[in-house]
PASEBA-1860 file (N, C-alpha, C; in nm, 3 decimals):
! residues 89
1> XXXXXXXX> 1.528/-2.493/-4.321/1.546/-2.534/-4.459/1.692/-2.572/-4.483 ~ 1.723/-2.689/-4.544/1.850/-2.712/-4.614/1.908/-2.604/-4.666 ~ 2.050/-2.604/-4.611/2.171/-2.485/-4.691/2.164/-2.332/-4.607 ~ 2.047/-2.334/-4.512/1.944/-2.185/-4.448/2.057/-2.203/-4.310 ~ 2.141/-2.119/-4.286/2.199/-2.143/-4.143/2.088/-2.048/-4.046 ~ 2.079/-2.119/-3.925/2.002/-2.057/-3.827/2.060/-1.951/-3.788 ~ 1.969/-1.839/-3.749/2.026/-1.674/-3.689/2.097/-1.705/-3.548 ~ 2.216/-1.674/-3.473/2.254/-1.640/-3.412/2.186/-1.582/-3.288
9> XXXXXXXX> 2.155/-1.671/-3.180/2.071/-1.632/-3.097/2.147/-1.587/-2.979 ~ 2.100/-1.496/-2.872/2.139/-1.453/-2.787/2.192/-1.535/-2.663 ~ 2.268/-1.506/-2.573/2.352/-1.584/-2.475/2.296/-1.557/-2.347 ~ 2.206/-1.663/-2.270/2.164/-1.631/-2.114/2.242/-1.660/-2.041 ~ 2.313/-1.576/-1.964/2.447/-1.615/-1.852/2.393/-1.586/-1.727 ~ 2.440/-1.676/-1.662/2.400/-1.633/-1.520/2.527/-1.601/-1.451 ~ 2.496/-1.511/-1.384/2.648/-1.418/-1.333/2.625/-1.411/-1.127 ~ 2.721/-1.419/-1.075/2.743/-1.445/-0.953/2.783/-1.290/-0.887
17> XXXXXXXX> 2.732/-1.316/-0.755/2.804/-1.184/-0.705/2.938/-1.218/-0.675 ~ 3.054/-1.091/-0.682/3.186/-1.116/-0.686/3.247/-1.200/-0.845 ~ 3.168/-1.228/-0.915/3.214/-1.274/-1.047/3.261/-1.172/-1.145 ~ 3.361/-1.201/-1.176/3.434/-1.033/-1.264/3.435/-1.075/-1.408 ~ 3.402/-1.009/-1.515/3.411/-1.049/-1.702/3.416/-0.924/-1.736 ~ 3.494/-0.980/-1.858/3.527/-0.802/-1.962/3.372/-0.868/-2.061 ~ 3.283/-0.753/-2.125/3.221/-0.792/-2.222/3.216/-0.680/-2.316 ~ 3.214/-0.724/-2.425/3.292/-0.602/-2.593/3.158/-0.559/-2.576
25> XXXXXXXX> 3.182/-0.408/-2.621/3.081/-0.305/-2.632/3.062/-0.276/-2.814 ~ 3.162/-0.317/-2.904/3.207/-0.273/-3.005/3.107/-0.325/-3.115 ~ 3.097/-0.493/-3.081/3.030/-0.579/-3.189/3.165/-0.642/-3.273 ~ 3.296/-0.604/-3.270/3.411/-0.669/-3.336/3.462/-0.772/-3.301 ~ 3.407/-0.867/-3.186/3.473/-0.951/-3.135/3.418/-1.088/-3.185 ~ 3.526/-1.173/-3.248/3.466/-1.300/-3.304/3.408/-1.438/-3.175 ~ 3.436/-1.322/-3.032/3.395/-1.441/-2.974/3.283/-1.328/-2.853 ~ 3.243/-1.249/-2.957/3.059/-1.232/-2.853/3.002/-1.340/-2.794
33> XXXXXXXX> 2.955/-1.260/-2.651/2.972/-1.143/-2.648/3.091/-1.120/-2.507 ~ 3.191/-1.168/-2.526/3.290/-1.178/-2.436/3.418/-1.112/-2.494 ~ 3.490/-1.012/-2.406/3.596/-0.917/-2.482/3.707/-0.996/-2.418 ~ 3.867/-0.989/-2.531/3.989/-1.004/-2.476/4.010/-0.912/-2.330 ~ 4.068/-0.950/-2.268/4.118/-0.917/-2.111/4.229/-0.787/-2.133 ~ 4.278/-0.747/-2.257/4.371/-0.653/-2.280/4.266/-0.518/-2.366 ~ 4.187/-0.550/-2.395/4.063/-0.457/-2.458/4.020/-0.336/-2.368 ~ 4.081/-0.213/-2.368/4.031/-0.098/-2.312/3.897/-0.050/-2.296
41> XXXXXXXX> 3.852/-0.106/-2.456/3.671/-0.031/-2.448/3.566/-0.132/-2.376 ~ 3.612/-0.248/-2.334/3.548/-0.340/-2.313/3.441/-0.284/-2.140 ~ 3.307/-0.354/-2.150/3.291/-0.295/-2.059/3.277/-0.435/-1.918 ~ 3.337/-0.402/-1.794/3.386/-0.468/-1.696/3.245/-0.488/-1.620 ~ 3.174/-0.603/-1.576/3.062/-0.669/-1.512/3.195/-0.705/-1.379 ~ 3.061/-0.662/-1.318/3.105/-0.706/-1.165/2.998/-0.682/-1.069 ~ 2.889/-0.789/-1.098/2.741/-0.779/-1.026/2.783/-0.804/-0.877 ~ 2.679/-0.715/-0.795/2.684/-0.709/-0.663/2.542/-0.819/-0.610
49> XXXXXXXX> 2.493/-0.896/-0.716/2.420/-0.991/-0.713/2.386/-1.079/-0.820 ~ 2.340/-1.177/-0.774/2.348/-1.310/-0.866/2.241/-1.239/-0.977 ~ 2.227/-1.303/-1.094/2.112/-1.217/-1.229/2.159/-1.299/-1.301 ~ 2.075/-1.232/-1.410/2.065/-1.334/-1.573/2.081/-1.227/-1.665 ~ 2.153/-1.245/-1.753/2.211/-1.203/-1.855/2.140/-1.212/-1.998 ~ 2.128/-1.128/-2.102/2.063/-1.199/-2.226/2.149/-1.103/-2.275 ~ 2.254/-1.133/-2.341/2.407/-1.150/-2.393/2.391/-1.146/-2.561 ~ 2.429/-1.037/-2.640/2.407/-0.999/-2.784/2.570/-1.106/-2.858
57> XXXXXXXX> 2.558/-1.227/-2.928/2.625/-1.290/-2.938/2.637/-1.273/-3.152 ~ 2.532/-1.144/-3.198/2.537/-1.135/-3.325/2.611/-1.018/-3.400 ~ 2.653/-0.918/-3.291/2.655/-0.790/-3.284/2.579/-0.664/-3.380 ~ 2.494/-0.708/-3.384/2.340/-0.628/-3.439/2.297/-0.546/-3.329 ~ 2.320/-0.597/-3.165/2.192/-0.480/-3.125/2.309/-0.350/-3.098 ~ 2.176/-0.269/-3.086/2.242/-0.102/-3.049/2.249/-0.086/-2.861 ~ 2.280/-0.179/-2.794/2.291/-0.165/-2.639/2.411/-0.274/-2.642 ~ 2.504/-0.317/-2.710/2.595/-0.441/-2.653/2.597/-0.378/-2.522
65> XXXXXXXX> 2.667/-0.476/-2.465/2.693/-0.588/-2.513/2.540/-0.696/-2.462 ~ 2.459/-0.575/-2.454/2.333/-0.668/-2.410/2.256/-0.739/-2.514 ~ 2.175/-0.797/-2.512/2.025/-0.796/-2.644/1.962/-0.708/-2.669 ~ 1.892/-0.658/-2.800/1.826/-0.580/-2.793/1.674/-0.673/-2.929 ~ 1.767/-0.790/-2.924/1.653/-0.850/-3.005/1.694/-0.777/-3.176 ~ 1.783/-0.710/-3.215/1.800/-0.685/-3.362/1.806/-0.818/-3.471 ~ 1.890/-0.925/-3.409/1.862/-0.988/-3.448/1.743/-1.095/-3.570 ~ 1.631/-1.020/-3.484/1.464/-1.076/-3.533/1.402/-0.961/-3.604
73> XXXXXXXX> 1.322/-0.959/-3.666/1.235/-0.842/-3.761/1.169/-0.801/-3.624 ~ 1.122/-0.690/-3.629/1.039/-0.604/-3.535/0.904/-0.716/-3.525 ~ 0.863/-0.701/-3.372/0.716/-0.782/-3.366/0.685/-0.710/-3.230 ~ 0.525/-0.699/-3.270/0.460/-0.645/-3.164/0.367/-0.702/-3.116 ~ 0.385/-0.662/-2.952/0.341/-0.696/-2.819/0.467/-0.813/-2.788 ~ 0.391/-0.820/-2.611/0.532/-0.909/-2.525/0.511/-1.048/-2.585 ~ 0.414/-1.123/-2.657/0.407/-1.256/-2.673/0.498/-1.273/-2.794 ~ 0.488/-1.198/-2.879/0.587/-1.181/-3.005/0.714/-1.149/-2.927
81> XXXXXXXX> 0.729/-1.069/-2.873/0.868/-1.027/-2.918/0.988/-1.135/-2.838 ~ 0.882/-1.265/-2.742/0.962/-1.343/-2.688/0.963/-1.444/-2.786 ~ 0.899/-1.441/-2.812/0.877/-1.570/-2.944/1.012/-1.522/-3.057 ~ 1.060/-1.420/-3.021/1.182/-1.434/-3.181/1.303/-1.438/-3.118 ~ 1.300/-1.488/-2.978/1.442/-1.544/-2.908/1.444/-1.706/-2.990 ~ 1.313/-1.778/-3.034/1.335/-1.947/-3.041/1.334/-1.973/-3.154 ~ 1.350/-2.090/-3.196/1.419/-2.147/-3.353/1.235/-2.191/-3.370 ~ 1.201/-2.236/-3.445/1.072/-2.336/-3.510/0.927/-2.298/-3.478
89> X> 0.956/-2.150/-3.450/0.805/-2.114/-3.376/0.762/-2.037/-3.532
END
């Protein structure tokens, strides 16, 4: 809808083995879900294999710096609850 900004959807990263990132645990960071490099609480990724990421970029969920889907109203079963990652469904 006109004037309606879209919700803030989550970030799929794909991460390398030997690839090093700070990511904010806090939810204060204007650039979720990635922390400044001087940030103590931040928590340090350093996969020992390649993976995919689904990256909390709203700071709503209660697991940063992961997804937890807060973002979306509660929906039940697995067909719903993938369906409130996409815009127009």
């Amino acid at each position: 809808m006109p004037g309606e900004s879209a919700p803030l959807l989550p970030e799929v990263r794909r991460v390398e083995s030997g690839e090093t990132g700070l990511l904010r645990r806090c939810g204060r960071s204007p650039a979720l879900p990635d922390c400044p490099s001087d940030c103590a609480e931040g928590l340090r990724l350093e996969p020992l294999r390649e993976r995919l990421l689904l990256l909390c970029r709203c700071g709503l969920s209660r697991c940063l710096p992961y997804c937890d889907g807060s973002h979306s109203p509660p929906a039940s079963g697995w067909h719903a609850r993938w369906r409130r990652f996409w815009h127009g469904d």
